[in-house]
C-alpha positions in Angstrom: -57.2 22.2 -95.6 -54.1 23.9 -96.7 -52.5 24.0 -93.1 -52.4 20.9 -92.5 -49.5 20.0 -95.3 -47.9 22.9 -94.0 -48.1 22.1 -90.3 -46.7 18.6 -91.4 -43.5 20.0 -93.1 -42.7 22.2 -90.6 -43.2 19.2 -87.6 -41.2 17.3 -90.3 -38.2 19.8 -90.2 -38.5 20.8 -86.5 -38.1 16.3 -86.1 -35.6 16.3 -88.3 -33.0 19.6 -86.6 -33.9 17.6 -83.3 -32.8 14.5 -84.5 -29.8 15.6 -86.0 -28.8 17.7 -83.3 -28.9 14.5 -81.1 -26.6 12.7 -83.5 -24.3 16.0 -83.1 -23.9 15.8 -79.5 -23.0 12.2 -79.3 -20.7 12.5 -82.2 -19.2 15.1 -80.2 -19.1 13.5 -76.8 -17.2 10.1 -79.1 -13.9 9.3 -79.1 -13.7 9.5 -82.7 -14.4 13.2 -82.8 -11.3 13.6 -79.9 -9.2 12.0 -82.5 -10.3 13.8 -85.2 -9.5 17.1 -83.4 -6.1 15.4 -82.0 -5.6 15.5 -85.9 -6.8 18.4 -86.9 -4.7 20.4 -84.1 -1.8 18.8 -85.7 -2.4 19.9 -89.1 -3.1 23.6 -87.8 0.1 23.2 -85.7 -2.0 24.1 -82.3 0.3 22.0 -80.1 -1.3 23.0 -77.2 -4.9 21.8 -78.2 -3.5 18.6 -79.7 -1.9 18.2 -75.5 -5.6 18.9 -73.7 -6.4 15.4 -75.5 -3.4 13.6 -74.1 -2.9 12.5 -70.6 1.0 12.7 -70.3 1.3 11.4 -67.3 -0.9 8.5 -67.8 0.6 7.9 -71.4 4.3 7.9 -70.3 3.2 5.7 -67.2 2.2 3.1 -69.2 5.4 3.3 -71.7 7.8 3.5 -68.6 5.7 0.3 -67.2 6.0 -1.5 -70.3 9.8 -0.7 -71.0 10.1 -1.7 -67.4 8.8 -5.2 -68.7 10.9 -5.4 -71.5 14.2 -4.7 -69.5 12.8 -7.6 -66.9 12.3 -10.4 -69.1 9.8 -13.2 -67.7 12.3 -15.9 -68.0 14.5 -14.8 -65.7 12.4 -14.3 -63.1 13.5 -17.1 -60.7 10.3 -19.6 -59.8 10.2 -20.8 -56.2 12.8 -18.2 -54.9 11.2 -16.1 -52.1 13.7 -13.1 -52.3 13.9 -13.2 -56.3 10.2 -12.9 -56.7 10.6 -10.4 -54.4 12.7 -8.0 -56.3 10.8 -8.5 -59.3 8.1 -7.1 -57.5 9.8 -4.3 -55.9 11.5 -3.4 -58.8 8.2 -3.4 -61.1 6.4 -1.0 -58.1 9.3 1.4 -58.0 9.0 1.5 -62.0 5.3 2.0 -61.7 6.1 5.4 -59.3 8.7 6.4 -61.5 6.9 8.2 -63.9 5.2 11.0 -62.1 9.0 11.9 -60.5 10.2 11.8 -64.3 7.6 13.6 -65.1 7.7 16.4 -62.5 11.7 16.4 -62.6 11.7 17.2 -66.6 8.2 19.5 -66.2 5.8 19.5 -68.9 7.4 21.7 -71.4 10.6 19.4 -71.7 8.4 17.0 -72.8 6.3 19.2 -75.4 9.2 20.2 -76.3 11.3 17.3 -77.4 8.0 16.2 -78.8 7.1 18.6 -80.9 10.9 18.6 -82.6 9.3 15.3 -84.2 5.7 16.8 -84.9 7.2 19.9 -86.8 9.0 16.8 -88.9 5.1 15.4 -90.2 4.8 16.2 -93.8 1.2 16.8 -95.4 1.5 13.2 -96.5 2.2 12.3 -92.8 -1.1 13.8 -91.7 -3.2 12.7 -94.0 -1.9 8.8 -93.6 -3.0 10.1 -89.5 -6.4 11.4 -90.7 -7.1 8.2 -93.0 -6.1 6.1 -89.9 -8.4 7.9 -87.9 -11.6 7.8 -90.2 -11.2 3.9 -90.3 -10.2 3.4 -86.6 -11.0 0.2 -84.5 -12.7 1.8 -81.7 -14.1 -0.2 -79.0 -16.0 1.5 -76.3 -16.9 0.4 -72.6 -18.6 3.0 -70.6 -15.7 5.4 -70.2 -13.1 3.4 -71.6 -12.4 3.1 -75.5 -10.2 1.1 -77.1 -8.7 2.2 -80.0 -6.3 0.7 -83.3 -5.6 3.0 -85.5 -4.0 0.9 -89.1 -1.1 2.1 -90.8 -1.5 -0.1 -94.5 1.6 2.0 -96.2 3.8 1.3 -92.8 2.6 -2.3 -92.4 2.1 -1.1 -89.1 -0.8 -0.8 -86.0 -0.9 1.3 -82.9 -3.4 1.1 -80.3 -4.4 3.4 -77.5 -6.6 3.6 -74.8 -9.0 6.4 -74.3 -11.0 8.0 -71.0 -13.5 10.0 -70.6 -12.6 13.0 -68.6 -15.8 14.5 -67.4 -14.3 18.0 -66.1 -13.1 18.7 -70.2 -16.1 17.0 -71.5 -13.3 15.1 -73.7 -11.8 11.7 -74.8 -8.1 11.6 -73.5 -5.6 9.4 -74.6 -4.2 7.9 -71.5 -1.9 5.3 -72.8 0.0 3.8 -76.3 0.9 0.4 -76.5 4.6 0.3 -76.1 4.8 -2.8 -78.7 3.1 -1.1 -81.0 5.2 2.0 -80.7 8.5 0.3 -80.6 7.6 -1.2 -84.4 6.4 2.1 -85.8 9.5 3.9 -84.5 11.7 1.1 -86.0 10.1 1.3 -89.1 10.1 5.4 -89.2 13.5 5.8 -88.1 15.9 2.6 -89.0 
């Protein structure tokens, strides 16, 4: 008679390992936890873990694209002209192949590089304003897309990414910033 409120406990703690070692994985396989290691890397200055989370090329694709919008603005787009419309379009397909011959041309480490000039520049306060933003994130999830906003309530300020799952890592990689959102930070950082 003994056993049997031994066998319990012991079916009780094997349950409970199994149970929290399937929270584990799926915290680990989140984008939160990418982010959280994003952060972390930073604070440890390990540059080149803090990069295996970022899709360069996908993230300075999008900013190019968006500039590219910026620079073209839609009101002057002409309506109803056949070869006007047509340069638009031209022009915005060349700007979308831009960025992998900017990004080849300059080579990777350019980039890190000039990059982590401004990393080495994040105080301790810096990183953990990054870490809060991070532990309250917005993070909307579609199969193996996320959205993400990450709140900045000291710099009145929001940025928003977009995460993918890439399989071969077994990662969340941030594959593009909103350019809006980056334009306000940097104006508010700098100027």
């Amino acid at each position: 008679m003994r056993r049997s409120p031994l066998i319990f406990a012991a079916g009780a703690l094997l349950l409970g390992i199994v149970v929290a070692g399937v929270f584990y994985y799926f915290y680990r396989t989140s984008p939160r936890f990418s982010l959280e290691q994003m952060v972390n890397s930073l604070t440890q200055r390990n540059y080149e873990k803090f990069y295996s989370y970022l899709d360069m090329k996908g993230v300075l694709g999008s900013l190019v694209e968006d500039t590219g919008k910026d620079l073209i603005p839609p009101e002057i787009i002409p309506k109803g002209n056949f070869w006007g419309e047509l340069g638009v379009k031209i022009g915005s397909k060349l700007l979308q192949q831009l960025p992998p011959t900017v990004y080849e041309t300059l080579q990777r480490d350019v980039f890190n590089k000039i990059i982590n000039i401004y990393l080495d520049t994040l105080t301790t306060q810096d990183l953990l304003a990054l870490q809060a933003a991070v532990t309250v994130a917005e993070i909307n999830r579609q199969e193996d897309v996320a959205r993400v906003t990450l709140r900045f309530p000291k710099k009145d300020g929001r940025l928003r990414l977009t995460m993918a799952w890439d399989p071969q890592q077994r990662l969340w990689r941030v594959v593009s910033v909103s350019y809006e959102d980056l334009k306000q930070l940097l104006k508010k950082e700098f100027f």
